[in-house]
C-alpha positions in Angstrom: -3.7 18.1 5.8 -5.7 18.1 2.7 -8.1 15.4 1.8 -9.7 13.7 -0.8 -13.9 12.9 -1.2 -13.1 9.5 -0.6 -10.5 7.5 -2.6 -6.4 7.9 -2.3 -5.0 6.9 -5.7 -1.7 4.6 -5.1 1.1 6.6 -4.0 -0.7 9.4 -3.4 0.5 11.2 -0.3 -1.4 14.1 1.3 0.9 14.9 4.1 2.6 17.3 2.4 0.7 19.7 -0.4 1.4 23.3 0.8 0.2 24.8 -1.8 -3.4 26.5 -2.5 -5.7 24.4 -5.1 -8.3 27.2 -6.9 -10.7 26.4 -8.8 -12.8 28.1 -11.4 -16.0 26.5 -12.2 -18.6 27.6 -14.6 -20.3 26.8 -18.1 -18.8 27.3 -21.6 -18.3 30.7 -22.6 -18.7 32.1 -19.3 -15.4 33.6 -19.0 -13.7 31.1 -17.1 -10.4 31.4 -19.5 -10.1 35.4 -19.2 -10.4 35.5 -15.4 -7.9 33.0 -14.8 -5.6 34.4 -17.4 -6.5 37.9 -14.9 -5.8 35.9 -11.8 -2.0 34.3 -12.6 -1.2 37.4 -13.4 -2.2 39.5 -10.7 -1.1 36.3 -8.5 2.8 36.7 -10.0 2.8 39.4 -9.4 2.0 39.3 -5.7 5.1 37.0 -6.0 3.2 33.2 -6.3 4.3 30.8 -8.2 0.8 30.0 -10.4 0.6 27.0 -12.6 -2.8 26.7 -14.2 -4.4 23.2 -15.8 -7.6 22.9 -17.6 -10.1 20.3 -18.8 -8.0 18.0 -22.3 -4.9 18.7 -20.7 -3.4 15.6 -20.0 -0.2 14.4 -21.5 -1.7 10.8 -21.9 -5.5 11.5 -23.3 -5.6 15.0 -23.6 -5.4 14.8 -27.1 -6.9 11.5 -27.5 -10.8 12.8 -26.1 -10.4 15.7 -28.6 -9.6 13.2 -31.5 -12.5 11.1 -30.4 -15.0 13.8 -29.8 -14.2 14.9 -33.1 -17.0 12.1 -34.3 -19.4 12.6 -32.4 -19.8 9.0 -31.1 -18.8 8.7 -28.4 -21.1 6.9 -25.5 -21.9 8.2 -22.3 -20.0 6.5 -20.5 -16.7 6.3 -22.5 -16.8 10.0 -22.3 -17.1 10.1 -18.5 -13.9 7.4 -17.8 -11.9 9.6 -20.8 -12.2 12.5 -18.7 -11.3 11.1 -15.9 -8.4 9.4 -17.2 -7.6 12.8 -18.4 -8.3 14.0 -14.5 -6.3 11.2 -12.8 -3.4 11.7 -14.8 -3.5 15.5 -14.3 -3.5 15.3 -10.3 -0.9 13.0 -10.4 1.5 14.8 -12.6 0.6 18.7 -12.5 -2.1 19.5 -9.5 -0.3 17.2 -6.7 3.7 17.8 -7.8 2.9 21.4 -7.9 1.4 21.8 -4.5 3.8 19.9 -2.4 6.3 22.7 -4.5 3.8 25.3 -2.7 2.2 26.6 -5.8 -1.2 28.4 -6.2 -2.8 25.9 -8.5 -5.7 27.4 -10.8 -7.9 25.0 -12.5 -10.1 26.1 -15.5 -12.6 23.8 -14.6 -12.7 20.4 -12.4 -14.8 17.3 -11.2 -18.0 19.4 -10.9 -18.3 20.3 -14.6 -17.8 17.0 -15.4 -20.1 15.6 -12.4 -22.5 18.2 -14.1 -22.2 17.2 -17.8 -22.5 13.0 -16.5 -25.7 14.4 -14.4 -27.4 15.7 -17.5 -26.8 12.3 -19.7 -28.7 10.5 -17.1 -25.5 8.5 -15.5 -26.2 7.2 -12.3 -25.1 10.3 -9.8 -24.2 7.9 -7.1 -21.8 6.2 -9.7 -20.5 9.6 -11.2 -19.4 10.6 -7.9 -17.8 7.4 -7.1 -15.9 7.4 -10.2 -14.1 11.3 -9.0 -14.0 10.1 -5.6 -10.0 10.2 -5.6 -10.1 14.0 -6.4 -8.8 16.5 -3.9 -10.6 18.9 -2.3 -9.8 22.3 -3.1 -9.0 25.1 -0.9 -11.1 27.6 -2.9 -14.6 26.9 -5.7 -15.7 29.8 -7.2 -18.6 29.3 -9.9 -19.0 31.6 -12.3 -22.7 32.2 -12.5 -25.0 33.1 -15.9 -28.6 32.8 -16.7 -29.0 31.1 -20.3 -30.3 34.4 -21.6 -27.3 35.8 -20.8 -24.9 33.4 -22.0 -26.5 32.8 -25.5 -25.2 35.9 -26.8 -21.3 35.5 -25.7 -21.3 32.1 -27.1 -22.9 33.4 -30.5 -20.3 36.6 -30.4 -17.5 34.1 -29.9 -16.7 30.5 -30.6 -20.3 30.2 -32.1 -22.1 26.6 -30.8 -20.2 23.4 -29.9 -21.4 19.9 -30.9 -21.0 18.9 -26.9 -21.5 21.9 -25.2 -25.0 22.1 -27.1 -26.1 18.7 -26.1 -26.3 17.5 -29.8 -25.6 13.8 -28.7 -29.0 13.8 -26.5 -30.9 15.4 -29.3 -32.3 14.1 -32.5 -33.1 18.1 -33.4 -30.8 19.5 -36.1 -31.5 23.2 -34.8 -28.1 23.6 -32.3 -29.5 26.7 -31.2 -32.5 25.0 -29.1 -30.5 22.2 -28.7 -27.6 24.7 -26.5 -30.1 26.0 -25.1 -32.1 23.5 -23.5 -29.0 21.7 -22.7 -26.6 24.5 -21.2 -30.9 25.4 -19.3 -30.4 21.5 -17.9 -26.4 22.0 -16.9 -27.4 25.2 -15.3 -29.7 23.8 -12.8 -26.7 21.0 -12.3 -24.4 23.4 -11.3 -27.4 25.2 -8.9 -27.5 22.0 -7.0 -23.9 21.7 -7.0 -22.8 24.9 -5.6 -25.2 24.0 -2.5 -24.1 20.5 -1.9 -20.0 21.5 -2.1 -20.3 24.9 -1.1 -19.3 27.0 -3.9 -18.1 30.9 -3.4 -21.1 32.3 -6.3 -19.6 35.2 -8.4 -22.5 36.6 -10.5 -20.8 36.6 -14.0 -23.3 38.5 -15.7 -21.4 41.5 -14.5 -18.2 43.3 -16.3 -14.9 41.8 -16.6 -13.2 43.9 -14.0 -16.2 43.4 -11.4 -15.7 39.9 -11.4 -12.2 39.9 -11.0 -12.3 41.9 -8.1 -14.4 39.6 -6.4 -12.5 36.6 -7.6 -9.4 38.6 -6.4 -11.2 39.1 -2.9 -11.9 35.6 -2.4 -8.3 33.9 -3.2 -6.9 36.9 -0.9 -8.9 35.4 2.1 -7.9 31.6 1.0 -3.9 32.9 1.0 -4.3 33.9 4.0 -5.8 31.0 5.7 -9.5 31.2 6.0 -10.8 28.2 6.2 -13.9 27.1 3.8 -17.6 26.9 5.5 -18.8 23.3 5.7 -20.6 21.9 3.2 -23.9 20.3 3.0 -23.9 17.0 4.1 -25.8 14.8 1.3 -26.7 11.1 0.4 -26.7 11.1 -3.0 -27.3 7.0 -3.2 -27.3 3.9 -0.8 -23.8 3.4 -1.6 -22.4 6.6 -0.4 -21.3 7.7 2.3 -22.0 11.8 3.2 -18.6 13.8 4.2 -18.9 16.2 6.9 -16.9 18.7 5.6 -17.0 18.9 1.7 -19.4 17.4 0.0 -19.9 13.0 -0.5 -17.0 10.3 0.2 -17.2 6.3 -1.6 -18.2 4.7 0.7 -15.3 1.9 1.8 -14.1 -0.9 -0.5 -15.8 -0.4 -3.6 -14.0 0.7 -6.9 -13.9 4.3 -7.8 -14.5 2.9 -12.0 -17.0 0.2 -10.7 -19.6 0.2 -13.5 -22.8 2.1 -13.0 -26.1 0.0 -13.0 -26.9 0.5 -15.9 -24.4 -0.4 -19.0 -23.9 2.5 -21.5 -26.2 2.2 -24.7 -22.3 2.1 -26.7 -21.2 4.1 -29.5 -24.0 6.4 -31.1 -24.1 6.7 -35.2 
């Protein structure tokens, strides 16, 4: 049966999700969306059914954290508990309907970019993991991995700098291009520590297209077929959490998965 890391949202039963939850981690511009787009197809046609969510995608806020992003005022904090409103509301009507229907799920994207992104704005990590505690753990993590050197020139050659994904909100500097930089340098070593404590499969995304689809394609093979995933490390990430032995850190009992961190967010910026 599959499990959460810690929290089981109301109604949420487990007992029968026969479907296969993927998930394809990495930073912007690393070529998260072209891989996937690869992967369903390739998936369909090994006859899966293949639904495939993303970051913003959420019926209720979906549109609602792009409005508000669009200001670039947004606090810390009321960024974190937008996206995961956003992620609640996804597992509850996309990720968990369509894996009790025995659908390959692909996800562009999940808790660990966002545990990441809520890692590098200083937010209490104990607190952060609390807050996606009610996720479930996926049958498959593969992280798409590039050195900042690398991934300048894919960003620049395509959707140019974002406001957020360039860490503008944490720095005064008007020059985006060592503001991305230093950020995405910061995010990197995030997702470094992350891929150790929840066991991620590393695909070295430096590479061609077609070479990292093959070993993407390699990897969901094995999970169709029911290899199981290599325990992760066990971790104790703060005095109110408790370490899972299989995939990474569990809330510890009886405490609130939105419980607010130590220390209250500094608000709106302008």
């Amino acid at each position: 049966m599959k499990e959460t890391y810690g929290n089981v949202l109301p109604g949420m039963n487990l007992s029968d999700l026969a479907g296969k939850l993927v998930v394809i981690e990495g930073t912007d511009g690393v070529g998260r969306s072209t891989q996937i787009n690869l992967l369903k197809e390739w998936l369909e046609q090994q006859g899966h059914a293949v639904i495939e969510t993303g970051l913003s995608r959420s019926g209720l806020v979906g549109k609602s954290i792009k409005r508000a992003k669009e200001g670039h005022t947004l606090g810390r904090i009321t960024l974190t508990l937008f996206y995961a409103t956003d992620f609640a509301d996804r597992l509850d009507q996309e990720i968990l309907p369509a894996l009790r229907a025995g659908f390959v799920v692909l996800t562009d994207r999940y808790i660990y970019s966002l545990i990441a992104r809520a890692m590098v704005r200083d937010l209490d990590p104990a607190w952060i993991r609390n807050v996606y505690s009610f996720a479930l753990k996926p049958d498959a993590i593969f992280y798409l991995r590039i050195g900042v050197d690398n991934l300048i020139p894919r960003v620049v050659f395509s959707r140019g700098f974002d406001y957020w994904e360039s860490g503008m909100d944490l720095s005064p500097s008007e020059d985006m291009y060592e503001s991305f930089r230093n950020y995405q340098t910061k995010l990197l070593q995030q997702f470094e520590r992350l891929a150790e404590e929840y066991n991620f499969n590393v695909v070295d995304a430096s590479t061609d297209i077609r070479t990292v689809f093959e070993q993407l394609r390699s990897g969901i093979l094995r999970t169709l077929q029911g290899e199981p995933r290599p325990a992760a490390v066990q971790t104790t990430p703060g005095p109110v959490m408790i370490a899972s032995a299989a995939d990474g850190p569990a809330q510890s009992s009886g405490s609130s998965p939105f419980a607010s961190p130590e220390r209250p967010d500094e608000g709106l910026k302008v």
